[in-house]
N, C-alpha and C positions, 0 to 999 in steps of 0.2 A: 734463581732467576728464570730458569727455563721452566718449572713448574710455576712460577708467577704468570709470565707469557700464555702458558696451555692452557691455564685457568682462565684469564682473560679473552682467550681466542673462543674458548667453551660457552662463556656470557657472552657474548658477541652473537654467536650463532644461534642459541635458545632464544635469546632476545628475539631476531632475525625472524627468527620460526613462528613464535608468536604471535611479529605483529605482522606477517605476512599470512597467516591459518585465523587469525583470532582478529586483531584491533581494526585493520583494514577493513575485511569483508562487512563486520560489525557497524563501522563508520559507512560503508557506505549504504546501509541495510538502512541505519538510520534517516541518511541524505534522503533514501527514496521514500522513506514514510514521510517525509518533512515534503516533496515534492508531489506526494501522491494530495498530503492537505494543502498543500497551495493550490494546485488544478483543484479540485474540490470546494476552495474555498472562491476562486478567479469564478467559478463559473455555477459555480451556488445557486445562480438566478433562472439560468437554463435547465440547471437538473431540477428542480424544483416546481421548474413550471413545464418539464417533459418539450422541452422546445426542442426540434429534432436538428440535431446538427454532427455532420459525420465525424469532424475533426474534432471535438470534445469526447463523442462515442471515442476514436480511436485511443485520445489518450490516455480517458477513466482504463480502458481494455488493457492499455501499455503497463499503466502503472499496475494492477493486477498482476500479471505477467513478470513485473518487474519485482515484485514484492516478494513472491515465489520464489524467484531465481536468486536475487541476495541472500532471504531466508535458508536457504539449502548448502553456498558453501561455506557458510560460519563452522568451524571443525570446534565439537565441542559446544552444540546450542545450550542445552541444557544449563551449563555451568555462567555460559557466557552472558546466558538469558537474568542472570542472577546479579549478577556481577554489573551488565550493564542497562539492566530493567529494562529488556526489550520483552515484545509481546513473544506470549507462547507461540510453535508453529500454529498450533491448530487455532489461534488468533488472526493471526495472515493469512490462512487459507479461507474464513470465516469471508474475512475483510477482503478477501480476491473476488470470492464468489459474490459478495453485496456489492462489487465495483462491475464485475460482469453483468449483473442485473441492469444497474445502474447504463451501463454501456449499451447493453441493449435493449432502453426502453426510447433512448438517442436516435436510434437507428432512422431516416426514414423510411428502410425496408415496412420496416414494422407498423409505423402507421397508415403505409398504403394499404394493405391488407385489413382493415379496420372499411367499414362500412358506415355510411358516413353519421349515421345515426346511433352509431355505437363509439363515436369519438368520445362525446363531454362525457360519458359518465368512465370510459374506459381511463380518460385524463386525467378528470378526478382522484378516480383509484391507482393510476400510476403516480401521481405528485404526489398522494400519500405516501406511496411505497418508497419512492425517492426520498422523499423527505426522513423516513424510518429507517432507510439505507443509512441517508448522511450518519444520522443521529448512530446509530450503529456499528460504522464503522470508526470515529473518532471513541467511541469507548473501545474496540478491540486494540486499536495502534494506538490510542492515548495522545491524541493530537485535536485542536479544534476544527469541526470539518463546521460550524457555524455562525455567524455572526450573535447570533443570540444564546443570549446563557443557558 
């Protein structure tokens, strides 16, 4: 009896362990790649077309930041990475750094500095690059960042 009990206190706690180092962190690593392509996908039309707005800057930034920080306490990426098909780190860090871009091409710091005859064509080449972002970061995190196929 009292070896059945130790044994079961034993799975109790391993279990415990697991889903407090492994399945949680995992799950919410998940959430925020699910919330990084919803912002992504809500405001598609702005990054795209480089329309500068602070509070979209700050979020693309957040989620970045955010991606990182789930990334790092999963105990056991490697394994976990396998087990629950998430992206590799060096995927996330990849997909941080094209959200920072993305973030700060939002900014209007940055288009004041722009001279006013170097706007359209600088536009141009920023909504391409936005756009090569989006498209870029929904293959690192494996989520749709567009409305078109």
């Amino acid at each position: 009896f009292v070896l059945t009990m130790m044994g079961g206190i034993i799975i109790f706690i391993v279990s415990q362990i697991a889903l407090k180092l492994v399945i949680e962190p995992v799950q919410q690593l998940k959430g925020a790649i699910g919330q990084t392509a919803n912002t992504l996908l809500r405001y598609q039309a702005k990054i795209t077309n480089v329309a500068t707005d602070e509070e979209v800057s700050a979020a693309v930034k957040g989620h970045a930041a955010e991606l990182m920080s789930k990334a790092e306490v999963i105990s056991g990426y490697r394994l976990a990475r396998r087990i629950f098909r998430l992206p590799s780190r060096v995927d996330i860090r990849s997909a941080a750094q094209e959200l920072n871009l993305i973030s700060y091409s939002l900014l209007s710091a940055y288009t004041q500095h722009q001279q006013p005859f170097e706007r359209p064509l600088n536009i141009f080449q920023l909504s391409a690059d936005n756009s090569k972002a989006l498209a870029k970061i929904g293959k690192l995190l494996k989520v749709s960042t567009s409305y078109s196929s």
